[in-house]
C-alpha positions in Angstrom: -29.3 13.5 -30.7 -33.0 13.8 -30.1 -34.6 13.2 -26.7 -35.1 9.7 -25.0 -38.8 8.1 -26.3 -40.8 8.1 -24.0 -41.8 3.9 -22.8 -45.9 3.3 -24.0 -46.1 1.2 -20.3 -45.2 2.3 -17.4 -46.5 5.5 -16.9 -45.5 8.3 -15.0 -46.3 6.7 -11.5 -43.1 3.9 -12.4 -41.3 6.9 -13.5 -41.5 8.8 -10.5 -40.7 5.1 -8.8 -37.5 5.0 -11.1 -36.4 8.4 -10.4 -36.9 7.8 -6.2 -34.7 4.5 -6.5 -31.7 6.4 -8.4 -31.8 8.7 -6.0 -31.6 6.0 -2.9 -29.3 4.2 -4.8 -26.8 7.0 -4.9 -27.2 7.7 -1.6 -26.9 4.2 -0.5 -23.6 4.1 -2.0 -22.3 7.1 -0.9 -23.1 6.6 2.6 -21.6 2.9 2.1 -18.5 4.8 1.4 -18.5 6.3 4.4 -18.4 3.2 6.8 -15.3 2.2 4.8 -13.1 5.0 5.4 -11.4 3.4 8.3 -10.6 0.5 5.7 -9.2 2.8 2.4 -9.1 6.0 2.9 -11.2 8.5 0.2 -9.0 9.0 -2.3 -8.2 5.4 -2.9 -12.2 4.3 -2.6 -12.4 7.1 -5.5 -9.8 5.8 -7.7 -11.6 2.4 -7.6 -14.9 3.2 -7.5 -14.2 5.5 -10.9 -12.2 2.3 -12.1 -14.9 -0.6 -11.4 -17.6 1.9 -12.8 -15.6 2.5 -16.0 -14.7 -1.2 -16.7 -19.1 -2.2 -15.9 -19.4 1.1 -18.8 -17.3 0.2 -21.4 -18.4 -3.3 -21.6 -21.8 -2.2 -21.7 -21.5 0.9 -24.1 -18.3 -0.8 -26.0 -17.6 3.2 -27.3 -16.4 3.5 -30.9 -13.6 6.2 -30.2 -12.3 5.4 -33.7 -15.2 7.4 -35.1 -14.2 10.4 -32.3 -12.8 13.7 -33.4 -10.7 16.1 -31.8 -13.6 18.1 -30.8 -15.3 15.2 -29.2 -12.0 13.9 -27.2 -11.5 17.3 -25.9 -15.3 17.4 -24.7 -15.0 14.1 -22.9 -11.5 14.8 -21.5 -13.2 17.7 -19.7 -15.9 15.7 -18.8 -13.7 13.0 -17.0 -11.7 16.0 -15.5 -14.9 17.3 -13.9 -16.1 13.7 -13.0 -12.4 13.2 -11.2 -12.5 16.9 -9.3 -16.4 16.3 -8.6 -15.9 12.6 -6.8 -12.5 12.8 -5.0 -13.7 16.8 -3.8 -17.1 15.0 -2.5 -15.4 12.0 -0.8 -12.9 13.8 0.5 -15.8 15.7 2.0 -17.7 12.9 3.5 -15.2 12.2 6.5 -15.5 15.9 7.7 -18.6 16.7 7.6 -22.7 14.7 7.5 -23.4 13.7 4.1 -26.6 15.8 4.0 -24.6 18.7 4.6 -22.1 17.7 1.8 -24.6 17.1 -0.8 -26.2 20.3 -0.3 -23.0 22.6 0.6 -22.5 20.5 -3.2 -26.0 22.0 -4.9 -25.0 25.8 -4.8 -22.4 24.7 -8.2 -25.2 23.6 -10.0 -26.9 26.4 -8.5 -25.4 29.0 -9.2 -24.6 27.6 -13.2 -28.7 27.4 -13.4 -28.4 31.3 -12.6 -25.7 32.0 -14.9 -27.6 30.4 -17.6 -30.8 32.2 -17.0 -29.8 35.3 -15.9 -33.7 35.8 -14.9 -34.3 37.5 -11.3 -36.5 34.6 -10.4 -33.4 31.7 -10.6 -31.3 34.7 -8.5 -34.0 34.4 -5.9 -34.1 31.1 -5.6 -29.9 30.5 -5.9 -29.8 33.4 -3.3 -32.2 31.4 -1.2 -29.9 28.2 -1.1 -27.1 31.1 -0.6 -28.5 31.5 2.8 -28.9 27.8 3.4 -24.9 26.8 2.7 -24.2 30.3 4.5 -26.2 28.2 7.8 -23.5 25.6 7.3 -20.7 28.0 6.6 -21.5 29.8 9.9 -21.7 26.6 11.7 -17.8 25.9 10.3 -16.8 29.1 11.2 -18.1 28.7 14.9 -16.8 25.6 14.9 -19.3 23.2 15.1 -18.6 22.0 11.3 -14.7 20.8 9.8 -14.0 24.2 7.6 -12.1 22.2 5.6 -15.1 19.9 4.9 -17.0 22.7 3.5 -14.7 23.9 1.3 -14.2 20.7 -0.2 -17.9 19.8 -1.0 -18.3 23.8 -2.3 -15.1 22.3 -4.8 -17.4 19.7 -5.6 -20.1 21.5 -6.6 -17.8 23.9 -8.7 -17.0 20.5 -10.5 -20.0 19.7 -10.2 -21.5 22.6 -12.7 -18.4 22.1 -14.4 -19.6 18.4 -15.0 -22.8 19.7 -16.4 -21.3 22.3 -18.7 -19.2 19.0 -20.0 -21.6 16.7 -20.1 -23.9 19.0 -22.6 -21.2 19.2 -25.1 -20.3 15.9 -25.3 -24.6 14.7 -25.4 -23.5 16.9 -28.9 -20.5 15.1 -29.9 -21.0 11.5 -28.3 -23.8 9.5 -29.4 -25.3 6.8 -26.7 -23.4 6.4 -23.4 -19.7 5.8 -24.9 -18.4 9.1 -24.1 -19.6 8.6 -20.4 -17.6 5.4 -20.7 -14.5 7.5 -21.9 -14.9 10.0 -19.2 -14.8 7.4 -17.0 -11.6 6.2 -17.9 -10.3 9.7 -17.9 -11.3 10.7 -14.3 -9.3 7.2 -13.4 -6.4 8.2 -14.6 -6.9 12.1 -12.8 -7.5 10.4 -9.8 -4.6 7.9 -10.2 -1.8 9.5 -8.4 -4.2 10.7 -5.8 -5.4 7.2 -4.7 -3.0 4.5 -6.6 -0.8 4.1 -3.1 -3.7 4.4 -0.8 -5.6 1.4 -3.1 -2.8 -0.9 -3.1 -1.9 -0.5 0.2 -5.8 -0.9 1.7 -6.4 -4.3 -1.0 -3.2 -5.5 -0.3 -3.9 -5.2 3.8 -7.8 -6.9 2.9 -8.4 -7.6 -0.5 -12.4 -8.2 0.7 -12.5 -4.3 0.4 -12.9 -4.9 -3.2 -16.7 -6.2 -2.7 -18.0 -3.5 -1.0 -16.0 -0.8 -3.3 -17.4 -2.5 -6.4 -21.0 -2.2 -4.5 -20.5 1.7 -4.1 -19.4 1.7 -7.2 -22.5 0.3 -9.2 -25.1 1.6 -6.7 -23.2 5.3 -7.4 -23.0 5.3 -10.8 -24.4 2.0 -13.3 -27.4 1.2 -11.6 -28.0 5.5 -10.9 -27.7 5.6 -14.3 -29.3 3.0 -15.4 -32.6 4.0 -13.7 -32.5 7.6 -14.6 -32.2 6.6 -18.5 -35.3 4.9 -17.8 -37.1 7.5 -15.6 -36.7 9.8 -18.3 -38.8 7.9 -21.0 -41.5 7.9 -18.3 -41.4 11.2 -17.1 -41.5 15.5 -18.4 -38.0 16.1 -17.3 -39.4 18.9 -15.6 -40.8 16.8 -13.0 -37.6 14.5 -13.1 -35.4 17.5 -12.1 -37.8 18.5 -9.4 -37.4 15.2 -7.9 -33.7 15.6 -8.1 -33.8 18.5 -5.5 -34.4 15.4 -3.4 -30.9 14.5 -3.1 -30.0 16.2 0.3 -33.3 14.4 1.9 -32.2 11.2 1.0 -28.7 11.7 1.9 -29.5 12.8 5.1 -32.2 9.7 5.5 -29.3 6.7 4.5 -26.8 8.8 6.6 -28.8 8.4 9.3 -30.0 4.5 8.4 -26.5 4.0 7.6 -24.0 5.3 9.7 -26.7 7.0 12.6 -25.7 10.4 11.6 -27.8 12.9 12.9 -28.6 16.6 12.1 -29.1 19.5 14.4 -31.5 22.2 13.8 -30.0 24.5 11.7 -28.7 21.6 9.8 -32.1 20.8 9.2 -32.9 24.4 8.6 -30.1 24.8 6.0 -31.5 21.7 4.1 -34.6 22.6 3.8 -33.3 25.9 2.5 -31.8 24.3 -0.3 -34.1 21.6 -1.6 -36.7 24.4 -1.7 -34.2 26.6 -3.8 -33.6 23.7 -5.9 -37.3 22.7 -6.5 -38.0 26.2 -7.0 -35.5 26.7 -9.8 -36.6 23.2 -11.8 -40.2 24.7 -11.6 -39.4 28.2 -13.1 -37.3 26.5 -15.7 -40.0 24.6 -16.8 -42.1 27.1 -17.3 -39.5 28.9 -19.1 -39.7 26.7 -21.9 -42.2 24.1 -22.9 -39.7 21.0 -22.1 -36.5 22.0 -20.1 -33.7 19.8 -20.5 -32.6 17.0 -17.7 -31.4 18.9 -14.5 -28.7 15.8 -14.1 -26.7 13.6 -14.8 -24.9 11.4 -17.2 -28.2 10.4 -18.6 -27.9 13.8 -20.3 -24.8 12.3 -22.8 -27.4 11.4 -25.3 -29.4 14.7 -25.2 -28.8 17.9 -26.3 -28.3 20.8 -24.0 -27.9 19.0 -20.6 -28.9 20.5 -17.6 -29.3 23.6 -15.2 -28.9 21.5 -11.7 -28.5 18.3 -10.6 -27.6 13.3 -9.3 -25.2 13.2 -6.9 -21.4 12.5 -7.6 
């Protein structure tokens, strides 16, 4: 499918404004998650979040799976897969350790991926770079200081997370439009199912008013994300919108603070910078690798070819 047409108004300046607000918008909801965890626990807040998000979708994109072949089913049942490993890993995350850290712990997957797929010494400089970073936070866990167990779980994340990517590519070539996002949506809330069915029963059941502010993560997370990327990237090189993307730990740690009043030490600090420069550094050298790199995120990458080397958030 050819690339998104790029908007005559607007400019790059709105784009840049576009890209800024998906990324506060994903970490707004994902630090909203967090101050609901002593309401529904992760896994259930998953299983609806995936849910609400797939039912706004498929009305929107109204998918024609009829017209799907084997080749695309299998493409977006690995897609949903990833999408399912990628959110629960993430949120199960988020109660052990600062979001920043999670986010970032998160970015070595996609990471790493942009090196695989390079294989130029440059990209290992940079991925070894944001090595050192989650090695900070990996130290940290080891000494104590961090949940181990937190860790781990966001470096699953991010193992879905490039996973996700590798997923997302194929089906930009099967799928036209945004109806196999829609599909892989449904998918990942059936993964997640007998993860987080009990726990979401139990939690509405006990206050069904958790439903408003799960269906708030839920759009800020993932429709309205998406939503403003798709239109960032008729505004903007996509070199410039996945340099903005290494943005993602900053922000997370900003709402996590504005949100919840989490705040990072020095080496936290120290191990975020670390990665946002590794992730800025490789978005730069794969645009000048090729004359227009493909998006370094998201779902807005189902209608193009050849999604991504690195990162939105989950």
């Amino acid at each position: 499918m050819p690339r998104l047409p790029r908007l005559r108004t607007g400019g790059i300046v709105a784009g840049v404004l576009l890209v800024l607000c998906s990324i506060a918008s994903v970490q707004l909801g994902a630090s909203i998650a967090k101050t609901l965890f002593d309401r529904i626990d992760p896994a259930a807040l998953t299983l609806l979040r995936l849910a609400l998000a797939a039912l706004v979708i498929l009305v929107i994109a109204r998918p024609r799976i009829r017209s799907w072949n084997r080749a695309a089913w299998r493409s977006v049942a690995l897609l949903g897969v990833a999408l399912a490993g990628m959110n629960l890993l993430f949120y199960l995350s988020l109660p052990r350790i600062p979001i920043a850290l999670a986010v970032a712990v998160e970015l070595l997957g996609p990471l790493v991926l942009a090196l695989v797929q390079s294989r130029r010494l440059v990209d290992l400089a940079w991925v070894a770079l944001a090595a050192i970073g989650v090695g900070v936070i990996g130290a940290q866990s080891i000494a104590g200081d961090l949940d181990p167990v937190g860790v781990l779980l966001a470096l699953g994340a991010g193992a879905c997370w490039a996973g996700y990517i590798l997923a997302s590519a194929s089906v930009g070539r099967q799928v036209p439009g945004v109806g196999g996002l829609a599909g892989a949506l449904v998918i990942a809330t059936v993964a997640v199912l007998p993860f987080g069915l009990l726990g979401a029963i139990g939690a509405v059941a006990a206050d069904p008013s958790v439903l408003l502010p799960a269906f708030a993560v839920a759009m800020l997370s993932s429709a309205i994300a998406y939503g403003l990327e798709l239109l960032a990237l008729r505004r903007v090189p996509t070199r410039v919108f996945g340099i903005l993307m290494a943005l993602e730990p900053a922000s997370a740690a900003l709402f996590g603070f504005l949100v919840i009043g989490e705040l990072l030490g020095g080496l936290d600090l120290l191990a975020l910078a670390l990665v946002i420069v590794a992730a800025v550094g490789v978005a730069m050298t794969a645009a000048r690798g090729r004359r227009e790199p493909p998006p370094l995120t998201g779902p807005v990458g189902l209608g193009q070819p050849g999604v991504g080397q690195v990162p939105p958030l989950p």
